[in-house]
C-alpha positions as protocol buffer text, in pm:
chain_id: "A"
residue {
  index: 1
  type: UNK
  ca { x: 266 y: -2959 z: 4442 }
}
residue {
  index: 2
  type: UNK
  ca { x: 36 y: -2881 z: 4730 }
}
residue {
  index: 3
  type: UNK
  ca { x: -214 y: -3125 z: 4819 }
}
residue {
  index: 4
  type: UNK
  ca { x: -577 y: -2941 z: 4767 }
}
residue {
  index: 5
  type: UNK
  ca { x: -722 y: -3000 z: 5092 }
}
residue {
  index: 6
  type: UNK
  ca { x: -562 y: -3149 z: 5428 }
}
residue {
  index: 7
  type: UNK
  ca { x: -820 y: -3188 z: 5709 }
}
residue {
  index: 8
  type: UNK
  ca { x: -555 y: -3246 z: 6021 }
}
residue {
  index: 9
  type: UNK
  ca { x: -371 y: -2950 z: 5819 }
}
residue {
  index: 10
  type: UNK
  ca { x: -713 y: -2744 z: 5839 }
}
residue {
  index: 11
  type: UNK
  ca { x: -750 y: -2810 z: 6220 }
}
residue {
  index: 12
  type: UNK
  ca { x: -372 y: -2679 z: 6318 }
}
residue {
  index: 13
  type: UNK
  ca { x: -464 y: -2356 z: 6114 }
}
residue {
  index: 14
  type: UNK
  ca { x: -762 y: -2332 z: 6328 }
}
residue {
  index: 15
  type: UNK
  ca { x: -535 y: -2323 z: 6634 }
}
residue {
  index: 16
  type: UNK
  ca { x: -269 y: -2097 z: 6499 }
}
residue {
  index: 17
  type: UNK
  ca { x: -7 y: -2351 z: 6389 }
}
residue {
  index: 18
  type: UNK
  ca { x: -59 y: -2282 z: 6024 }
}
residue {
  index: 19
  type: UNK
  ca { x: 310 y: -2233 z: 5915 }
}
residue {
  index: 20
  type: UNK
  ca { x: 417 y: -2563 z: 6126 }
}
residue {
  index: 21
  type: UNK
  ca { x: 112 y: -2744 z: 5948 }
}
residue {
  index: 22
  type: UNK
  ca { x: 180 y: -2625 z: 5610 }
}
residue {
  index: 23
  type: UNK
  ca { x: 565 y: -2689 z: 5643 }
}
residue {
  index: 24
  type: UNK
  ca { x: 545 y: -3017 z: 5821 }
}
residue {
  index: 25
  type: UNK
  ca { x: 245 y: -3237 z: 5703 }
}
residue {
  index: 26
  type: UNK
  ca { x: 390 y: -3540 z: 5683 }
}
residue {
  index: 27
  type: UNK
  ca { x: 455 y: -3451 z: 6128 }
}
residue {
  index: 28
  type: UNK
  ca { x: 108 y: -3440 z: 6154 }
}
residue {
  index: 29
  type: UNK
  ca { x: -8 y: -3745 z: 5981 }
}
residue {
  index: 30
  type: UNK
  ca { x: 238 y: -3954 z: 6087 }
}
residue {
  index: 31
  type: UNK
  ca { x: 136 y: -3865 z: 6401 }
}
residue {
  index: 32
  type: UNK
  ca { x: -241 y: -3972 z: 6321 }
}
residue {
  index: 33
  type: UNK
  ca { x: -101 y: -4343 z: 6184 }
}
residue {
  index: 34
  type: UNK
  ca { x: 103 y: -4324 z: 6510 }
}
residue {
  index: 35
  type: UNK
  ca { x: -287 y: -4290 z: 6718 }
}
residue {
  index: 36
  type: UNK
  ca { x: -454 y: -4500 z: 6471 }
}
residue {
  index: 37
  type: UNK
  ca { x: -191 y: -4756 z: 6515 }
}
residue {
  index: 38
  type: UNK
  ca { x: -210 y: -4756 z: 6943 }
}
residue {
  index: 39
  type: UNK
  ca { x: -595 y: -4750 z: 6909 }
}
residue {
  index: 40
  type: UNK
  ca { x: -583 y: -5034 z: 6689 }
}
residue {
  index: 41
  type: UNK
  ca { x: -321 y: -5240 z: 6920 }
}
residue {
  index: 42
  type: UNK
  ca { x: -543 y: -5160 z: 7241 }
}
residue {
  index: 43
  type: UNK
  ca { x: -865 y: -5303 z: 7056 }
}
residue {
  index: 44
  type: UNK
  ca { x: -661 y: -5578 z: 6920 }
}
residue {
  index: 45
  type: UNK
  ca { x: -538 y: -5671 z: 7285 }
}
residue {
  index: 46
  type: UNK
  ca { x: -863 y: -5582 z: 7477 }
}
residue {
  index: 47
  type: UNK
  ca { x: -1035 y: -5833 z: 7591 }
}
residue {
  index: 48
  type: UNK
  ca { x: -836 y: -6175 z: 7414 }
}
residue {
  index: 49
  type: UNK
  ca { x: -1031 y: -6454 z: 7486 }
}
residue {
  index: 50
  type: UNK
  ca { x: -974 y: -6881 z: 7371 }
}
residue {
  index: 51
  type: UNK
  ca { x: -1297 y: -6802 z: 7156 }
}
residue {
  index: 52
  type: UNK
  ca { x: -1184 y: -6520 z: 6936 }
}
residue {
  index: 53
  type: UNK
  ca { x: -1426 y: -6293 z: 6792 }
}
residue {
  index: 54
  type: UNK
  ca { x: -1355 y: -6160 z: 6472 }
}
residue {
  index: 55
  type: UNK
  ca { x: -1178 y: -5882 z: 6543 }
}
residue {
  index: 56
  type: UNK
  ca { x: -953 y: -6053 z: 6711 }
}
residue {
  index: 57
  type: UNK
  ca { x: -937 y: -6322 z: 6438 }
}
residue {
  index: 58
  type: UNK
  ca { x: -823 y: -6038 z: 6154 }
}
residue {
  index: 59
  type: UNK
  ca { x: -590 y: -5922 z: 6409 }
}
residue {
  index: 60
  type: UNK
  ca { x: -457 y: -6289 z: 6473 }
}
residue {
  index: 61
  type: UNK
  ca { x: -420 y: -6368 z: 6066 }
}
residue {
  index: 62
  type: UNK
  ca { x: -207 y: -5992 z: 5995 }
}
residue {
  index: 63
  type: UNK
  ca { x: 24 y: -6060 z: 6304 }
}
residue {
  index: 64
  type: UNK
  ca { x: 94 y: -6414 z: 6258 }
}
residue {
  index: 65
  type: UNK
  ca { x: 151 y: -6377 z: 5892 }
}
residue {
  index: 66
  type: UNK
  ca { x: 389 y: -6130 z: 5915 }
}
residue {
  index: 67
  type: UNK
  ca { x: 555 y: -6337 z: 6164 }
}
residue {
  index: 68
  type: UNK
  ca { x: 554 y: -6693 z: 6029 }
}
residue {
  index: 69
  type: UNK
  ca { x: 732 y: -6545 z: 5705 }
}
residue {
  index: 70
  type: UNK
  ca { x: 970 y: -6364 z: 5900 }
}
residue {
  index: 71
  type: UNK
  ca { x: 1076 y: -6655 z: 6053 }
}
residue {
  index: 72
  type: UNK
  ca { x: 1104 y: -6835 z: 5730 }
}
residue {
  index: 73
  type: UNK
  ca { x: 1346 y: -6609 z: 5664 }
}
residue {
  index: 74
  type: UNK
  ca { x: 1544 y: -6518 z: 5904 }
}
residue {
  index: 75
  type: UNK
  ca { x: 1497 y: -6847 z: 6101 }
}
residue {
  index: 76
  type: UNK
  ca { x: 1432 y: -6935 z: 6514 }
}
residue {
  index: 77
  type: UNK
  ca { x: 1689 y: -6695 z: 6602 }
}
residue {
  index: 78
  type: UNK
  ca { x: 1584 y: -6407 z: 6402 }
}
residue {
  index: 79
  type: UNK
  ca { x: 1174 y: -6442 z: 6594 }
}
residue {
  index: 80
  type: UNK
  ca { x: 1294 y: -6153 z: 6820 }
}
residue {
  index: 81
  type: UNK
  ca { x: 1298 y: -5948 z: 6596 }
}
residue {
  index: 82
  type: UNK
  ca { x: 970 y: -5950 z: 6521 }
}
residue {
  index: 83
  type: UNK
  ca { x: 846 y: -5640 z: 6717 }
}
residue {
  index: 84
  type: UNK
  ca { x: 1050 y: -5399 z: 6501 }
}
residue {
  index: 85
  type: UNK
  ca { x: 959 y: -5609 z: 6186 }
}
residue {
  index: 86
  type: UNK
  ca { x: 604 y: -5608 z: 6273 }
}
residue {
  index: 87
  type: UNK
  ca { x: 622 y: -5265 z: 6351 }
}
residue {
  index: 88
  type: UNK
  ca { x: 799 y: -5102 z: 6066 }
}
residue {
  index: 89
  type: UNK
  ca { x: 569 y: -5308 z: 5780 }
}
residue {
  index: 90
  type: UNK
  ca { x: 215 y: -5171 z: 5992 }
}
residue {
  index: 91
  type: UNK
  ca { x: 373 y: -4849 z: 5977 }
}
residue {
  index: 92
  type: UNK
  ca { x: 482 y: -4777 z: 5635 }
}
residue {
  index: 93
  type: UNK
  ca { x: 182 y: -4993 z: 5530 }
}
residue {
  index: 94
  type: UNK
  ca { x: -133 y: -4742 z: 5687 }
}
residue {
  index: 95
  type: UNK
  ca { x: 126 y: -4417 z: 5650 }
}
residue {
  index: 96
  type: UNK
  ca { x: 86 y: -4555 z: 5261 }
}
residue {
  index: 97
  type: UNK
  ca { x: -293 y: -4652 z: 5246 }
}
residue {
  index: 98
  type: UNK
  ca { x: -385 y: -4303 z: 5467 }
}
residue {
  index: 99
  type: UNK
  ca { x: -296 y: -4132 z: 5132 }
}
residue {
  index: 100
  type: UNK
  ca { x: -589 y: -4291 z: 4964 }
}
residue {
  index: 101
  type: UNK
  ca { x: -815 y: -4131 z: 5157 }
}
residue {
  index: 102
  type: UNK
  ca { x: -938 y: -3754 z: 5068 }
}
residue {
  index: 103
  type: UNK
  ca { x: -837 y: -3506 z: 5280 }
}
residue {
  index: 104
  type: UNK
  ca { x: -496 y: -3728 z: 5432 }
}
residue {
  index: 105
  type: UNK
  ca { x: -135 y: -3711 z: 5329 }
}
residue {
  index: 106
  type: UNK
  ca { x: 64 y: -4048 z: 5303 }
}
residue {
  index: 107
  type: UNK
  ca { x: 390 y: -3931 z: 5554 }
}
residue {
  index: 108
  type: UNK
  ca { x: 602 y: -4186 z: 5335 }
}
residue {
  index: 109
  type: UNK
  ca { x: 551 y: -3921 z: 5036 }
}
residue {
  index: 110
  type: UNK
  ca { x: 806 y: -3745 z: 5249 }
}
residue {
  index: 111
  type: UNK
  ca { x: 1178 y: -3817 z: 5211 }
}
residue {
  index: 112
  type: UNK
  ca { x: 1135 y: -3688 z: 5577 }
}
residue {
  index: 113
  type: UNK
  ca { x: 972 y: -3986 z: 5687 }
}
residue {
  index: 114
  type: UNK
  ca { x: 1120 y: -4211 z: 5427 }
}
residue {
  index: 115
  type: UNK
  ca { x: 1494 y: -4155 z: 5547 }
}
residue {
  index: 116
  type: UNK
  ca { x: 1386 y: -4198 z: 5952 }
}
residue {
  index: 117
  type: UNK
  ca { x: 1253 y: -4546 z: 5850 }
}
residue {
  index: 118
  type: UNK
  ca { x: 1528 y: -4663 z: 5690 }
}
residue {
  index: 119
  type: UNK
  ca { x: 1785 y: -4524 z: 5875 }
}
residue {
  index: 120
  type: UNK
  ca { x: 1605 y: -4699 z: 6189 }
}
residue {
  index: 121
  type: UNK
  ca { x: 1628 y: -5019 z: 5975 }
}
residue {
  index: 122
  type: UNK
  ca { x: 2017 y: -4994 z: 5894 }
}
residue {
  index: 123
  type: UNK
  ca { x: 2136 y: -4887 z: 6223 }
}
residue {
  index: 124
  type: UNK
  ca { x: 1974 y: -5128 z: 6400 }
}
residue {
  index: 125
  type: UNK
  ca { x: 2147 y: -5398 z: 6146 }
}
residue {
  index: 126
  type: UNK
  ca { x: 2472 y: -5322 z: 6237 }
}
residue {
  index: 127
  type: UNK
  ca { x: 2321 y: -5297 z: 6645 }
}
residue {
  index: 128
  type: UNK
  ca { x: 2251 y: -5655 z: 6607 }
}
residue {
  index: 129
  type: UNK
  ca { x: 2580 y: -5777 z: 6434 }
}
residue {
  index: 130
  type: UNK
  ca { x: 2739 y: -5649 z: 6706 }
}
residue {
  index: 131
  type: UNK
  ca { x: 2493 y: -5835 z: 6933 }
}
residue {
  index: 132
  type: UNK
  ca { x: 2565 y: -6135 z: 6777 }
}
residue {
  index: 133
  type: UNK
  ca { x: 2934 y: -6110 z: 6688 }
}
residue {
  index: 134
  type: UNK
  ca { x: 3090 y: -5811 z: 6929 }
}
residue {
  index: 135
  type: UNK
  ca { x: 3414 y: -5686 z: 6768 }
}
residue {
  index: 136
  type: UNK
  ca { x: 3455 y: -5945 z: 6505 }
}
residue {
  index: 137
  type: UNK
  ca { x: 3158 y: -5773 z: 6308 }
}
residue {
  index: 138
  type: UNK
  ca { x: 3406 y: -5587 z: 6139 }
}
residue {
  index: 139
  type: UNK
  ca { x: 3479 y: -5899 z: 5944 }
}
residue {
  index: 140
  type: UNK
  ca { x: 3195 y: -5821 z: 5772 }
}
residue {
  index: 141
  type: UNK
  ca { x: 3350 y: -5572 z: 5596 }
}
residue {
  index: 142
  type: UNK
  ca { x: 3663 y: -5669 z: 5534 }
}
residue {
  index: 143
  type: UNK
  ca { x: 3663 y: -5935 z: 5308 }
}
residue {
  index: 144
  type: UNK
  ca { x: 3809 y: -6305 z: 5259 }
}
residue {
  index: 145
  type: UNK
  ca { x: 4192 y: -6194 z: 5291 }
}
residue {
  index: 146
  type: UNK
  ca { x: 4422 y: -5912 z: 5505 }
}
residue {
  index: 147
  type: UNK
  ca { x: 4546 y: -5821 z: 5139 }
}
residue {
  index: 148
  type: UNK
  ca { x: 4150 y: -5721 z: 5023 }
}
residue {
  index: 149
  type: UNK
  ca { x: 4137 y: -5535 z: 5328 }
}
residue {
  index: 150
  type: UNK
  ca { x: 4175 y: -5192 z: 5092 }
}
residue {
  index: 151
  type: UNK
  ca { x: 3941 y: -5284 z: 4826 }
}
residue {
  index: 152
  type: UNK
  ca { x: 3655 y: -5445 z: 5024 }
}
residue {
  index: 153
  type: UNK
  ca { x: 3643 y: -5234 z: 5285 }
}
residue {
  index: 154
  type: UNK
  ca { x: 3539 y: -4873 z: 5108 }
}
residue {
  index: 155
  type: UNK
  ca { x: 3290 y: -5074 z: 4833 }
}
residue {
  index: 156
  type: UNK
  ca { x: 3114 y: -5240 z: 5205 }
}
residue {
  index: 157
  type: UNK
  ca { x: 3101 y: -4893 z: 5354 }
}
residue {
  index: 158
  type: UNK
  ca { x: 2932 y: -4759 z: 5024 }
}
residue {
  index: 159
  type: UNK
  ca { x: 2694 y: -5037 z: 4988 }
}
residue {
  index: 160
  type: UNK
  ca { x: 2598 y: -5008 z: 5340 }
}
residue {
  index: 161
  type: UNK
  ca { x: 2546 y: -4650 z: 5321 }
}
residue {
  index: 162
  type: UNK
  ca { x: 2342 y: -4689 z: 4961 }
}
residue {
  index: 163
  type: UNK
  ca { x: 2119 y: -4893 z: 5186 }
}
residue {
  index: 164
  type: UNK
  ca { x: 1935 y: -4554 z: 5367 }
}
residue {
  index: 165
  type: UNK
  ca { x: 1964 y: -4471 z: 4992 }
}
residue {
  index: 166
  type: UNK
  ca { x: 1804 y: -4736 z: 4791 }
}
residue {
  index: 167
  type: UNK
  ca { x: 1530 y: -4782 z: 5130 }
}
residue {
  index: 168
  type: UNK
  ca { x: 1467 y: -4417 z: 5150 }
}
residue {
  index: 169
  type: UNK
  ca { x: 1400 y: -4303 z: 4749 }
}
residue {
  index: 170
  type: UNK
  ca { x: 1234 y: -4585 z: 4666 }
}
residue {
  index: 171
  type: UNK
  ca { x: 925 y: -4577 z: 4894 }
}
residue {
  index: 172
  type: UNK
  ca { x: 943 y: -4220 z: 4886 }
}
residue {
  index: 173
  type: UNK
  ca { x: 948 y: -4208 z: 4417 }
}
residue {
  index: 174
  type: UNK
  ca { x: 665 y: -4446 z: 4489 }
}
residue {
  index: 175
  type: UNK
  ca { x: 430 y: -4280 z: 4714 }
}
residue {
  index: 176
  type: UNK
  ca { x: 551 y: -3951 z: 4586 }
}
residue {
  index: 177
  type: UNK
  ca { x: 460 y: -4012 z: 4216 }
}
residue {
  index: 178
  type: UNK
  ca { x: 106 y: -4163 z: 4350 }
}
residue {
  index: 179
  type: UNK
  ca { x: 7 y: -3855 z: 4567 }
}
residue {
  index: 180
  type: UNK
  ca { x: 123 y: -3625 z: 4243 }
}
residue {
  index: 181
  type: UNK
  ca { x: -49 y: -3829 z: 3990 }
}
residue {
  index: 182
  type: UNK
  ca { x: -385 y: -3834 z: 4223 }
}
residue {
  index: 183
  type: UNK
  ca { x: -346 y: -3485 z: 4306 }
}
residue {
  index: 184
  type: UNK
  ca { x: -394 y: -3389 z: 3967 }
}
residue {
  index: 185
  type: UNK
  ca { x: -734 y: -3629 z: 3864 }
}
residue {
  index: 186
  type: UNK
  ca { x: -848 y: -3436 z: 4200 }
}
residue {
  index: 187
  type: UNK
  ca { x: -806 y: -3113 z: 4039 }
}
residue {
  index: 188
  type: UNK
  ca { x: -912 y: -3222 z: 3713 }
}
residue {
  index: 189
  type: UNK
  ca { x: -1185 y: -3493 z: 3734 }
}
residue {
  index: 190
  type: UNK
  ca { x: -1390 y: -3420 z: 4016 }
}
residue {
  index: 191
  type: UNK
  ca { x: -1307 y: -3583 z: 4392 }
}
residue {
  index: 192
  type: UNK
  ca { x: -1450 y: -3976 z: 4341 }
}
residue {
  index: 193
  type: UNK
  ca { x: -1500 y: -4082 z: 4008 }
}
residue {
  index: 194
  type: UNK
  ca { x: -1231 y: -4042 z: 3811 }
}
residue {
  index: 195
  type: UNK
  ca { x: -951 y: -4158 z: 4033 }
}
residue {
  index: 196
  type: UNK
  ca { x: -1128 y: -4482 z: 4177 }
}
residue {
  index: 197
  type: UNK
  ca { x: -970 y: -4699 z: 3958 }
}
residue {
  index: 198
  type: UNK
  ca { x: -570 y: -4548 z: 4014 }
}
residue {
  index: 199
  type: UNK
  ca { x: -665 y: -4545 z: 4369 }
}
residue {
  index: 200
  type: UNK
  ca { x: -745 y: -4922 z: 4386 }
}
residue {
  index: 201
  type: UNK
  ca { x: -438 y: -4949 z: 4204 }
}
residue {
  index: 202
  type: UNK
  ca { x: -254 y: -4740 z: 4504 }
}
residue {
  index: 203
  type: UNK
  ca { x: -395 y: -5002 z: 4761 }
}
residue {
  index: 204
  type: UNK
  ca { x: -180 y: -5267 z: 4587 }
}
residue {
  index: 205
  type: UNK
  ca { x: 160 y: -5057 z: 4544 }
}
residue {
  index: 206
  type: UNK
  ca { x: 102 y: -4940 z: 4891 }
}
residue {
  index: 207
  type: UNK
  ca { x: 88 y: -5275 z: 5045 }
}
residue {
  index: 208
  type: UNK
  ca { x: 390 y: -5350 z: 4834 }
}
residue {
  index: 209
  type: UNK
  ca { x: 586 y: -5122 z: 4899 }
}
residue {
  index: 210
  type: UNK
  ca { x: 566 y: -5168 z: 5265 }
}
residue {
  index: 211
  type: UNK
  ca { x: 612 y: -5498 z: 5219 }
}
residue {
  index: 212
  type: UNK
  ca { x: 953 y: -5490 z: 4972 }
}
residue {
  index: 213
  type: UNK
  ca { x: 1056 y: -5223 z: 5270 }
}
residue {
  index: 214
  type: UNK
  ca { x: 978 y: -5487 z: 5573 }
}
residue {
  index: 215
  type: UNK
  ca { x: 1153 y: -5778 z: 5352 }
}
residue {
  index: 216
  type: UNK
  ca { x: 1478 y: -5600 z: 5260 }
}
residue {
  index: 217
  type: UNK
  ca { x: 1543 y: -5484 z: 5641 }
}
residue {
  index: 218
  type: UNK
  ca { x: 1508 y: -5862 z: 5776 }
}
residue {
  index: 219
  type: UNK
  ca { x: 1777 y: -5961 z: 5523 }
}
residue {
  index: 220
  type: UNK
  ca { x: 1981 y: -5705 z: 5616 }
}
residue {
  index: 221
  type: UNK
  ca { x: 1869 y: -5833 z: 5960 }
}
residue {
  index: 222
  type: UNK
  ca { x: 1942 y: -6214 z: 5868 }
}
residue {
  index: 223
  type: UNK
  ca { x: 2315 y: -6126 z: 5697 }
}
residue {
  index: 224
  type: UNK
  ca { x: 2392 y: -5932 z: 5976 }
}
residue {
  index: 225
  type: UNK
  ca { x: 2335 y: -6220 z: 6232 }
}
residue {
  index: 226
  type: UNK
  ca { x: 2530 y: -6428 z: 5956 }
}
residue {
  index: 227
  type: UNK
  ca { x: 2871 y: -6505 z: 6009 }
}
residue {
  index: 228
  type: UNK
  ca { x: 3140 y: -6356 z: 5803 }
}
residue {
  index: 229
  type: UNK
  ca { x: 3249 y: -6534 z: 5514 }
}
């Protein structure tokens, strides 16, 4: 279902791009969360001072709650981490609350954008088992005993793969259904009022679904640092 109105999409047709708009929205507004996101981190960084003004105070609370609970989870070792943590949660998390607002597409109601994130989030898993391991992180996947070797080995392969999977469709069904289901009060209701309260609702599933996505990728994160049992 096409969305009725995309300004960014609006602005490419007015510069001749209007099949590359039309085909790739979810391009073009993640490129927008990408800008917001830099402006945001250069405001956030600008002028830091022992006195914090508030600005710098909400910036303060988001950062070092995302990274105090990584920590609790992944532990000391897992704290470098934290930029691609950080980074993957205030990504999905404004590419999901953009959607709210009329005239912007959420890029996570793409499978597009859905499937980069996650694969991101499972390839760098198995980068840092091999960081912390080198060779013997195969032992992940082959099980207790030589004679499981067989058996193990495919179902860890499957359930590594069903990872991008289970990442991917998830926040994608989620933000998908939303945009569809808000799409349609658009079209039928009028452009505020009827939708206010399912969009206050979509402020809450957004937020958690960035968050489920950010806490499932630092425990793939922690097992991978994990020794093989």
């Amino acid at each position: 279902m096409e969305h009725p109105y995309l300004f960014f999409v609006k602005l490419f047709e007015l510069v001749g791009l209007e099949h590359f708009a039309h085909a790739n929205p979810h391009v073009i507004y993640s490129w927008v969360v990408m800008i917001i996101l830099i402006v945001l981190g250069c405001l956030a960084s600008k002028g830091i001072s022992m006195i914090p003004t508030k600005g710098q105070n909400v910036f303060e609370v988001i950062i070092s709650g995302i990274e105090e609970f990584m920590v609790s989870v992944t532990g000391e070792q897992g704290r470098w981490l934290f930029p691609l943590a950080a980074t993957i949660f205030l990504y999905i998390a404004t590419c999901n609350l953009i959607g709210l607002v009329p005239g912007f597409y959420p890029p996570t109601a793409s499978l597009n954008t859905t499937a980069s994130c996650a694969l991101t989030a499972v390839i760098f898993t198995h980068i840092i088992g091999l960081k912390y391991h080198g060779i013997k992180y195969i032992k992940h996947f082959l099980g207790p005993v030589w004679w499981m070797i067989p058996i193990i080995f495919p179902i860890e392969v499957i359930g590594h793969t069903a990872r991008i999977l289970s990442l991917s469709f998830r926040l994608f069904g989620n933000m998908m259904g939303h945009e569809l289901v808000l799409t349609i009060l658009f079209g039928l209701a009028g452009l505020f009022f009827a939708p206010l309260p399912l969009m206050a609702l979509g402020i809450f599933v957004s937020l958690v679904q960035a968050f489920v996505f950010f806490l499932l990728s630092i425990m793939y994160f922690t097992g991978a640092m994990e020794h093989a049992h």
